[in-house]
C-alpha distance (Angstrom), angle and dihedral (degrees) to the residues before:
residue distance angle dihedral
X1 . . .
X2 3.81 . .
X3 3.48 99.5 .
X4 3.99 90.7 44.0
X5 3.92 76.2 60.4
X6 3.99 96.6 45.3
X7 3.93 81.3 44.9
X8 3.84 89.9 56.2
X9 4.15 87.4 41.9
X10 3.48 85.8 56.8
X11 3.80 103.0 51.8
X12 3.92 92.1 50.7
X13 4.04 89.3 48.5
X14 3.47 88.8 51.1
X15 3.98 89.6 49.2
X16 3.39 93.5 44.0
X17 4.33 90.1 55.4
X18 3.79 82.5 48.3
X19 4.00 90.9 61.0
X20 4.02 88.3 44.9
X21 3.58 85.7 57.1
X22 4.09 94.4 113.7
X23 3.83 94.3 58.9
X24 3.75 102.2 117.8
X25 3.91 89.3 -134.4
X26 3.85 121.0 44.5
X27 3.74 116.0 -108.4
X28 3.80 117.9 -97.9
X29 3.53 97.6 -135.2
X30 3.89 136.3 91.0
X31 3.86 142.7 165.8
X32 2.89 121.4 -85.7
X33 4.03 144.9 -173.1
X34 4.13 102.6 -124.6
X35 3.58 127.4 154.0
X36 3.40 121.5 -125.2
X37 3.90 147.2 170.3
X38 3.48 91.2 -166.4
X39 3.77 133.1 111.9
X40 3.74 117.4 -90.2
X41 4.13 103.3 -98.7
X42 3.71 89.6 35.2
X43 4.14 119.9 134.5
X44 3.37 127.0 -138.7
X45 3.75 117.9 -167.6
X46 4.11 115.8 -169.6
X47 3.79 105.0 -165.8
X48 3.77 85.7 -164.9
X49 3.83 100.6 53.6
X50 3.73 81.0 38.1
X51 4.37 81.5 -132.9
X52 4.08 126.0 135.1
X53 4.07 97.3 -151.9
X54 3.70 108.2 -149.7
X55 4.13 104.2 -148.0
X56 3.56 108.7 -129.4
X57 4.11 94.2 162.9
X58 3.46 142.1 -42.0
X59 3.92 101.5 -56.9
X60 4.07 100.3 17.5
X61 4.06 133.7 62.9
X62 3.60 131.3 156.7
X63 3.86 112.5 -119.3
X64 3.62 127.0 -144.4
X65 3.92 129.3 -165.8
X66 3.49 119.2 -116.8
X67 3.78 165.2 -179.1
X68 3.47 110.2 -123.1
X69 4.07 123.7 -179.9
X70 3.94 123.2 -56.2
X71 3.54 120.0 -118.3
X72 3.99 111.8 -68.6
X73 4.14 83.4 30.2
X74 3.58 100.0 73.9
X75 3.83 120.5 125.8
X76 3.76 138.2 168.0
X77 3.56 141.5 -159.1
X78 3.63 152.3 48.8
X79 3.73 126.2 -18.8
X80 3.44 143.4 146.5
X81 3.89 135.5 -133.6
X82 3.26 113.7 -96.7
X83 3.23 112.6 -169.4
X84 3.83 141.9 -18.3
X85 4.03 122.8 -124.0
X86 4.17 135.6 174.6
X87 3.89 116.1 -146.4
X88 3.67 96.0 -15.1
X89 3.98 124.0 -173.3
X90 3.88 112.8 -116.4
X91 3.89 134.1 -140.3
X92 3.42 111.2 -158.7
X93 3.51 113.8 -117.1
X94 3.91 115.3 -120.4
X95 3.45 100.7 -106.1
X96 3.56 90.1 49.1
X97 3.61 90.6 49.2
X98 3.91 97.9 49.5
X99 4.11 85.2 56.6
X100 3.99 90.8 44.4
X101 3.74 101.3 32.8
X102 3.99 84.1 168.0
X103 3.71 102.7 63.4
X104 3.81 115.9 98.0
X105 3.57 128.3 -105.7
X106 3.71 92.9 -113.9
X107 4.01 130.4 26.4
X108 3.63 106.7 -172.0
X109 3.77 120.4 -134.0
X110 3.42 120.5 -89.7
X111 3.67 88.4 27.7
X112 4.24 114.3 134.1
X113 3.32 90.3 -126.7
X114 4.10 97.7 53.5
X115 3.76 107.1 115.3
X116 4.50 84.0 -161.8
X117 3.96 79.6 72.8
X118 3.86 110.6 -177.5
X119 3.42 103.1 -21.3
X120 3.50 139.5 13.3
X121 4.25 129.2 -159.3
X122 3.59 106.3 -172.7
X123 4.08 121.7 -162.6
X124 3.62 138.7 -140.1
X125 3.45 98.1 -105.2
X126 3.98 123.8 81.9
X127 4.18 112.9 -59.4
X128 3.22 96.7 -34.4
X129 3.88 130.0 139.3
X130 4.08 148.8 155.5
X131 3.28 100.9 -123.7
X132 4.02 139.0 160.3
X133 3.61 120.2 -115.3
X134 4.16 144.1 -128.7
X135 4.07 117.4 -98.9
X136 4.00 91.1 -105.7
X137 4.00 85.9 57.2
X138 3.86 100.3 47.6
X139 3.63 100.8 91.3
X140 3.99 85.7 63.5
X141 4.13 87.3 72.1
X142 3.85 98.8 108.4
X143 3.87 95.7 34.8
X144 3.72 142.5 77.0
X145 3.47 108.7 -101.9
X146 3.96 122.3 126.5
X147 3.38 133.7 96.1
X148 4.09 89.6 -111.2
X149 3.72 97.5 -56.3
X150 3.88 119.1 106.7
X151 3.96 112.0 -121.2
X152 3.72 115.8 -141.9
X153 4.08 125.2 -169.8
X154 3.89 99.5 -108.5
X155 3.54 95.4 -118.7
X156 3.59 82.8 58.6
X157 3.64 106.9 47.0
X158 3.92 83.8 45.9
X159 3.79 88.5 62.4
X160 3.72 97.1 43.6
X161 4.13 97.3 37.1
X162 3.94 77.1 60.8
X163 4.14 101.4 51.6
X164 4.11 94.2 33.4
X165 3.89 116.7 86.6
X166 3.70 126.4 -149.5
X167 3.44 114.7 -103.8
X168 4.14 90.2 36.4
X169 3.91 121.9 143.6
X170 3.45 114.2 -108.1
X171 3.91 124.3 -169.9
X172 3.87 123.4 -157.5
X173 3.85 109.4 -158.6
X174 3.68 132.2 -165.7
């Protein structure tokens, strides 16, 4: 019976990449067979595989590529989402702001130059988020590169912002 269900998973991701066929860049994320013993909805973020892992049940997740924190940034453990926002406005944090004395004090959403991009799904730890990203800052999915947030494509965080719940576990791994 479970993989009748991962079968079923399968069909609606694949109908769900269909509908996210007018992104001008393909998606970064797949299904994928991954063993877990955590709770359906659950995250998994592998700094090393440089992967958020999207638990879908016990043997299946959807992976997305990201960013994951630059050296110095790193963190890992157990947090939960926080909350859930579209387009929001940014502060720059203070560290970010001592190495980028330049940037504003407030970008508002929606803005080009917004590094939250789409969506934003901040944790309960400290400043950090999984967020999308601006055009400029796409290239970066695939690297480490944030300040301790994880950087999603937008079309990506879009999709996940929309299957994650507040109040979800969410496990940063070396």
């Amino acid at each position: 019976m479970k993989r009748q269900t991962s079968k079923i998973a399968q069909i609606a991701f694949a109908a769900a990449l269909i509908g996210a066929a007018s992104v001008t860049q393909a998606a970064a994320r797949e299904f994928v067979h991954y063993h877990s013993e955590l709770d359906p909805g659950s995250i998994v973020v592998s700094e090393h595989e440089r992967k958020l892992y999207l638990i879908v049940d016990r043997d299946d997740a959807i992976a997305y590529k990201v960013a994951v924190p630059k050296a110095g940034k790193e963190w890992t453990g157990v947090v939960q989402v926080n909350a859930k926002y579209v387009a929001p406005d940014w502060t720059p944090p203070e560290d970010v702001k001592h190495d980028h004395p330049e940037l504003p004090e407030v970008i508002p959403g929606g803005a080009p130059n917004n590094p939250m991009g789409a969506r934003a799904i901040t944790l309960s730890e400290g400043q950090v988020a999984i967020h999308g990203t601006t055009d400029k800052m796409r290239k970066s999915i695939g690297s480490a590169a944030s300040y301790g947030c994880i950087r999603m494509l937008n079309e990506d965080v879009v999709d996940l912002y929309d299957r994650v719940a507040v109040g979800a576990t969410v496990v940063m791994t070396p």
